[in-house]
C-alpha positions in Angstrom: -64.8 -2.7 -13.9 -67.0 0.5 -14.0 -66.3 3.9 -12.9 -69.5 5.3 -11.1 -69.7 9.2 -10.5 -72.0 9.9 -7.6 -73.3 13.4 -7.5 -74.0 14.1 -3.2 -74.0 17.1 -1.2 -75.2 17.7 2.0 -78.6 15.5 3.5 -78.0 12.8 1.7 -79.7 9.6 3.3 -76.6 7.7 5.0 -77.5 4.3 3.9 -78.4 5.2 0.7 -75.0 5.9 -0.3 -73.0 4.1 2.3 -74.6 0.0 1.3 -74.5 1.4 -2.5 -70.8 2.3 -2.8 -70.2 -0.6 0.0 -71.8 -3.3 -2.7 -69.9 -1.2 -5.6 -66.5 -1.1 -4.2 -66.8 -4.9 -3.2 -67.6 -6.1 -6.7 -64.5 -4.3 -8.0 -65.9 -1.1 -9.1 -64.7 2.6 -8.5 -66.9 5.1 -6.9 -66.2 8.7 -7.4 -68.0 11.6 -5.3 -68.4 15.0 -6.9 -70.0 17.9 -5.1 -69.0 22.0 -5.9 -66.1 21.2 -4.2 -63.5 18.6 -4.3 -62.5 18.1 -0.2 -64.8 19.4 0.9 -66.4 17.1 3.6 -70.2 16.5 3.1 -72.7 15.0 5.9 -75.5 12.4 6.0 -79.1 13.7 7.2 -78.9 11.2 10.1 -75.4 12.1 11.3 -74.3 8.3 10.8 -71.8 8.9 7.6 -69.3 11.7 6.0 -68.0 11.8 2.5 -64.5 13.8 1.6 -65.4 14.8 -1.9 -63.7 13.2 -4.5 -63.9 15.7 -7.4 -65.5 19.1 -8.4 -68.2 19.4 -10.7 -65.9 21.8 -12.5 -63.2 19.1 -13.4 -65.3 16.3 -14.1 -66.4 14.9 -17.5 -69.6 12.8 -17.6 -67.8 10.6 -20.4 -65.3 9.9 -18.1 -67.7 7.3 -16.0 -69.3 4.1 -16.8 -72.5 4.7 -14.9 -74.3 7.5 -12.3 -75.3 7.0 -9.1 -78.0 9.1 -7.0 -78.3 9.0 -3.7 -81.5 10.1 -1.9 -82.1 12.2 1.4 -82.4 16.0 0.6 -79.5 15.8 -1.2 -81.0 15.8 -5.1 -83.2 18.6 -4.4 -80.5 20.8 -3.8 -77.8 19.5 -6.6 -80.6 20.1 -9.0 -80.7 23.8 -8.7 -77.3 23.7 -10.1 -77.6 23.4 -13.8 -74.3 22.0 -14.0 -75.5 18.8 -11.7 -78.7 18.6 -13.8 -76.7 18.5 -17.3 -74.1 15.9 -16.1 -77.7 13.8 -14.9 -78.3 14.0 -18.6 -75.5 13.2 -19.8 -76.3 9.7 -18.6 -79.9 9.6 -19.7 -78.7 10.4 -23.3 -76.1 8.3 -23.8 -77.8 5.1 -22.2 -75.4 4.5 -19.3 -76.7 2.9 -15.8 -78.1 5.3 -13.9 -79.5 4.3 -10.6 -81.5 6.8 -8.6 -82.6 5.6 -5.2 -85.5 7.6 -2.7 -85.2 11.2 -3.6 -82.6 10.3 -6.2 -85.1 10.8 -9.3 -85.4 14.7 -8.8 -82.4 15.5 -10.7 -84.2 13.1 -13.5 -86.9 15.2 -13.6 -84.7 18.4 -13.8 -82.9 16.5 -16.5 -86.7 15.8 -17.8 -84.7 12.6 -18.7 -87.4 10.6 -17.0 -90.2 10.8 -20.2 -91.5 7.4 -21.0 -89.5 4.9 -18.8 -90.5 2.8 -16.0 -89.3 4.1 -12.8 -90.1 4.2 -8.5 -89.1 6.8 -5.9 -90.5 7.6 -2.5 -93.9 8.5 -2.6 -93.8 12.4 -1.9 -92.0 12.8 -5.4 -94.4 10.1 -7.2 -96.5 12.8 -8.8 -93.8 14.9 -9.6 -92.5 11.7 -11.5 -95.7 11.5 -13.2 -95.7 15.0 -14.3 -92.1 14.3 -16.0 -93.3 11.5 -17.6 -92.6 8.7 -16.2 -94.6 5.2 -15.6 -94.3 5.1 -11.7 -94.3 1.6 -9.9 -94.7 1.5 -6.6 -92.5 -1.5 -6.0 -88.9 -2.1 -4.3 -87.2 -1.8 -7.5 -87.8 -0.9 -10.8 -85.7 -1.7 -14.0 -86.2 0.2 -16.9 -84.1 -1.5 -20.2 -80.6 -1.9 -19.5 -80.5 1.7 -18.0 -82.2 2.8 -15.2 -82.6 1.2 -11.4 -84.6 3.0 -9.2 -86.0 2.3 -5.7 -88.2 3.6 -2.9 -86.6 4.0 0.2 -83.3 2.2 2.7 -85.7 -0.6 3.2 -85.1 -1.5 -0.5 -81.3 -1.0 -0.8 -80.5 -5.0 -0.8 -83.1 -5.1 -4.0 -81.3 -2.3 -5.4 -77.7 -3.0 -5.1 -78.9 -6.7 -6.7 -80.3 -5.1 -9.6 -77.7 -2.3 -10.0 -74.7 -4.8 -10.3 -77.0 -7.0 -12.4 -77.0 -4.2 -15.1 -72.9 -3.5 -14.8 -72.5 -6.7 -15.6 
């Protein structure tokens, strides 16, 4: 079973981590939360869900993990002004493990400018942001780019998402 690192701070969008790691854990897969700070307790931007933090940036290895996952909200925005969030992002990218970015998710792909080239979605506000990096936006629920990248729109298309993210750890 995979071991999925999920970079998350502060604003993330509740459901867009909760259903994800929810779906993960159920199939048999570890989820692993890494923030600055390992305990530290982090909140969703609607106030429905809390994450104890798992492990610090610090002592993780991006090797160490099968696949990434990014969860929305205004979470991304501010792990991506931390060069040390944006370079474990890559990590991924480069070394063609599953990376699925959901909502706001894709900003730390376009920090990573890992996003050059491949088929992706994310909510609408950062579509031309995505364009600018590179990327061949879709607007549609989910997109699948190789055997790689899932990225979707917005909670309305988690069910879509989780389907196609376990799809690609298979």
């Amino acid at each position: 079973m995979a071991k999925i690192a999920t970079l998350i701070t502060d604003m993330f969008e509740d459901v867009e981590f909760t259903d994800p790691e929810k779906a993960f854990k159920e199939a048999g897969h570890e989820v692993v939360t890494i923030e600055s700070e390992k305990g530290k307790t982090v909140k969703g931007k609607q106030g429905d869900a809390s994450v104890t933090i798992d492990q610090g940036i610090d002592d993780v290895n991006p090797a160490d993990f099968d696949a990434l996952l990014l969860p929305g909200g205004f979470s991304p925005d501010q792990l991506r002004a931390d060069d040390r969030f944006v370079t474990f992002t890559k990590h991924f990218m480069d070394e063609k493990k599953p990376v699925f970015a959901i909502c706001h998710g894709p900003q730390l792909l376009i920090t990573a400018k890992a996003l050059e080239g491949r088929k992706a979605t994310g909510f609408k506000s950062i579509k031309v942001d995505m364009e600018y990096a590179g990327a061949n936006f879709d607007d549609k629920e989910v997109v699948v780019c190789g055997n790689q990248l899932v990225t979707s729109r917005t909670p309305d298309d988690i069910p879509a998402f989780n389907r196609e993210a376990l799809a690609l750890l298979k």
